[in-house]
Phi, psi and omega in degrees: 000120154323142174232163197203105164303082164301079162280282215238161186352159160272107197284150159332317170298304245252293162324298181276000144296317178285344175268003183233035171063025186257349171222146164299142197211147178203166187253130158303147184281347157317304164315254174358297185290005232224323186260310175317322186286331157302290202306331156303322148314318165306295143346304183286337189275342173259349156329298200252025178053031183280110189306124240185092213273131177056359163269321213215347187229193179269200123320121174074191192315257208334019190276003160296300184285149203244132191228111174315129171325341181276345206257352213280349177271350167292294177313311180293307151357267176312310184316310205285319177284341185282343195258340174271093165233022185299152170224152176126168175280186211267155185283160157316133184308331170299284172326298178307342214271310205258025132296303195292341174277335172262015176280301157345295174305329174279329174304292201306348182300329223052050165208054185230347179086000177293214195248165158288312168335318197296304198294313206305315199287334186283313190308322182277334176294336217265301202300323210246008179098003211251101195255106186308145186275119184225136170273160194274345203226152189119005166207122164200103176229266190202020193284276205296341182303308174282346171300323200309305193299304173296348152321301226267345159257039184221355189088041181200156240040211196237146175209177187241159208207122182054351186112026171230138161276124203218148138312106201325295188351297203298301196302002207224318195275301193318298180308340185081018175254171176249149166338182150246161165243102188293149190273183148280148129118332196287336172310317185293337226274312184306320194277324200295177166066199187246358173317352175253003191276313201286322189262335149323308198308314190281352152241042147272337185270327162297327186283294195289000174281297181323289204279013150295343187269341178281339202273325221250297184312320200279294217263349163280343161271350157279341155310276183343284207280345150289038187010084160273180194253117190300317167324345180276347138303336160002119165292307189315333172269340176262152312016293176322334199233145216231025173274142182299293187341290182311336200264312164331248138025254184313319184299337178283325195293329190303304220276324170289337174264005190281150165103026221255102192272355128010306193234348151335300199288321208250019170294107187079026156291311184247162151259302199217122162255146179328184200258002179293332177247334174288341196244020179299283221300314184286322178291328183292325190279352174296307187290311163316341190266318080055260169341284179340286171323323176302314207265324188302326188311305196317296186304309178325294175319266232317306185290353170264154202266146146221026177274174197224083033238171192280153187268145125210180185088165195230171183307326186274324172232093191327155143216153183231094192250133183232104190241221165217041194262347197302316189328311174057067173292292200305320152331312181280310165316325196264003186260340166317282209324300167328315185287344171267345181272294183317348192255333172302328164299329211248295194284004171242350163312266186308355164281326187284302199304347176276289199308320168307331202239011179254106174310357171315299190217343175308332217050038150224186200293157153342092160074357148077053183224169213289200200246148165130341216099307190271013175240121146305303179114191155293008203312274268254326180292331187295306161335276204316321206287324207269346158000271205282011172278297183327294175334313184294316172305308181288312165332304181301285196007131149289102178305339170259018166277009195275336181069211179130147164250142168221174182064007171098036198065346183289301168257091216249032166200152180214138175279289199098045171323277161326284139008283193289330160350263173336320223240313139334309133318310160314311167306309171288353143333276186302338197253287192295003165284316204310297165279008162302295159347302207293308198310301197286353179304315205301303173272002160299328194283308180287355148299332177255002184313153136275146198259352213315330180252158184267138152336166178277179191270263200323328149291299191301327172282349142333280166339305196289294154336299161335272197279028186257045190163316163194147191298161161302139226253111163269358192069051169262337187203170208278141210284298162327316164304312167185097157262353158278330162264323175311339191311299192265348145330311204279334186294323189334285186204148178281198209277322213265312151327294187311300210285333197255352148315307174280025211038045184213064168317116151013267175283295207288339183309299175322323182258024188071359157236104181311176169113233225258016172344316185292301217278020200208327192302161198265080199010071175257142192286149148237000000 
């Protein structure tokens, strides 16, 4: 396992390795000193009675009431308990893994005032696996999720610990820690800011990187077996349009589909193919340019200080900036924005899977089902597939049109970060069934292709792969199984893997040497 040293902010990537276990994470001591030294400020500031939002007074509407010193370890109590209102089933161990790796980051700017204990206790949970029980649903902003998560250091609520659901406490013991017992300012600290919108946010972009490279593979083999015209893709013809996405985009399909006597054969069939095939490169590249923006957002948050209020300043002169930054407008828009290009993805994705199984306009049989009658076919998955578009559809709302008042008028307006996250998350669900679908359409068509001329070598080892994972589909066994191993075939590995498994890399193939091309190519699409 890798490790990855919290100096200076965590990139989005960098986040979502740690939250899906492939890296280790740990604090520099530039970090470590960077948070001791807030918490010294803090210190100094209730030493010297300096009136302080969420050190010495309350919360919310109650940011008025003044709260005595004997009291400020009650508070930080209480915020986390009053504030773990979460209701719903529980987030995914990945999702709670990468709030809590950008909670850590934002502790690390110094400017949230915890204790180093404080960070040091998340960082071992983090090491050791040990994942706080947080319901998914109730905030919205950034409240209730992280109370969940600062339960479980204080010995309260539930976390799963080796796969057994357990009381933090026994699970606090087993590890060999004692509860903590809170400072002033760390209860607000745990629950404040945008780490859970920034740490949703970055593994929706890792999960949507994967399935955009699958999305781009996946729509060059129904380009194929719907013999299309390759002029529409032209590089001479993308040149003309200055989006990177697109040019992205179009160059994998050029690479996946060259050598391809298929569409060789099928050169001047149409004049113009529909636009579902005609138009991968600009809607796939649209949603890469989408992405792209998302993720400097992302990066952005990761990199800001955003808690309220901010630490500064040194013990002999405290400063206290009571601000907004915790809101996470700009977060919550780009991850809307993600959600309607990832829903967009989704919907031409089922447009191509109509068109394989509609006899209408495929020239292959029915429903891409066996011959006789008495078979269906994929019919009933294209029903699904459009479901879940639909689903998607709804989904995309914006959440940061929802508004809301909370707090007693104190907080009379809301983004809806967390919210918009989340739901981006749902999509990209929802998106890797659709193409899962596309897929088994995809390689049901080349099984029913007459062939004389053969696929390109890179769509066919795509292919090839597949079915090396499941058979052609006869209406033999429930349609759902598979389409839950196409699911996970895409989770598996990416696209890019399969082919330089096969010697058949990207550049250096085109330039006669197989071998590790994808992995070495300049974030290029396939």
């Amino acid at each position: 396992m890798s490790r990855i040293v919290v100096d200076g902010p965590l990139s989005w990537s960098q986040l979502a390795q740690i939250a899906e276990g492939e890296a280790k994470l740990e604090l520099s001591a530039a970090a470590d000193a960077r948070i001791a030294a807030a918490h010294a400020v803090v210190r100094a500031i209730v030493a010297r009675n300096i009136r302080a939002y969420g050190v010495n007074t309350g919360v919310g509407a109650l940011a008025d009431v003044i709260i005595p010193p004997e009291q400020l370890a009650a508070l930080s109590r209480n915020i986390l308990m009053s504030h773990a209102a979460g209701v719903g089933a529980p987030l995914g161990v990945a999702e709670t893994r990468a709030i809590m790796a950008a909670t850590v980051s934002s502790f690390a700017h110094g400017r949230s005032g915890v204790r180093p204990l404080v960070v040091e206790r998340l960082v071992a949970l983090l090491s050791r696996g040990c994942t706080p029980v947080v319901p998914r649903q109730g905030s919205v902003g950034y409240l209730s999720h992280r109370a969940h998560i600062g339960l479980a250091l204080i010995g309260q609520g539930a976390v799963v610990l080796d796969g057994r659901l357990s009381p933090a406490s026994e699970a606090l013991a087993l590890m060999g820690f004692e509860p903590l017992v809170l400072e002033a300012k760390e209860g607000l600290s745990l629950v404040n800011g945008t780490p859970c919108a920034a740490g949703l946010g970055g593994l929706a972009l890792r999960r949507a990187q994967r399935l955009m490279d699958w999305a781009d593979a996946i729509a060059a083999m129904s380009f194929e077996t719907q013999r299309s015209q390759l002029s529409a893709i032209a590089p001479s013809a993308m040149v003309l349009h200055k989006s990177p996405g697109l040019h992205q985009v179009a160059a994998g399909l050029n690479r996946l589909l060259a050598g391809s006597d298929m569409l060789a054969a099928a050169s001047g069939r149409m004049t113009q193919d529909p636009l579902s095939l005609r138009s991968i490169p600009q809607v796939h590249g649209a949603v890469r340019d989408v992405w792209a923006e998302t993720a400097r957002v992302v990066d952005r948050e990761l990199a800001s200080a955003t808690d309220n209020p901010a630490i500064a300043g040194s013990p002999a002169a405290p400063e206290v900036h009571s601000q907004a930054h915790p809101v996470g407008a700009a977060i919550g828009l780009a991850m809307d924005q993600l959600a309607i290009a990832l829903a967009q993805l989704g919907m031409i994705s089922e447009r191509r899977l109509d068109r394989m199984v509609n006899p209408l306009v495929s020239g292959l049989p029915a429903f891409l089902a066996q011959p006789g009658g008495a078979s269906s076919g994929l019919m009933i998955a294209q029903y699904t597939a459009a479901s879940l578009v639909a689903e998607n559809r709804r989904l995309a709302a914006p959440a940061g049109l929802d508004g809301g008042v909370t707090s007693g008028l104190q907080e009379d307006m809301l983004c809806h970060a967390t919210p918009a996250a989340l739901k981006a998350l749902d999509i990209l669900g929802n998106l890797q069934a659709i193409l899962a679908i596309e897929l088994l359409a995809a390689c049901q068509s080349y099984d029913f292709l007459d062939r004389p001329a053969p696929p390109a070598p890179r769509t066919r080892a795509l292919y090839e792969a597949v079915r090396g994972q499941i058979d052609p589909y006869a209406d033999d066994r429930p349609l759902s199984e598979d389409i839950a191993a196409a699911a996970a075939f895409i989770a598996r590995r990416p696209p890019a893997a399969i082919l330089d498994g096969a010697g058949l890399g990207l550049e250096e193939a085109e330039r006669g040497r197989p071998g590790a091309a994808l992995r070495q190519a300049r974030a290029v699409s396939l």
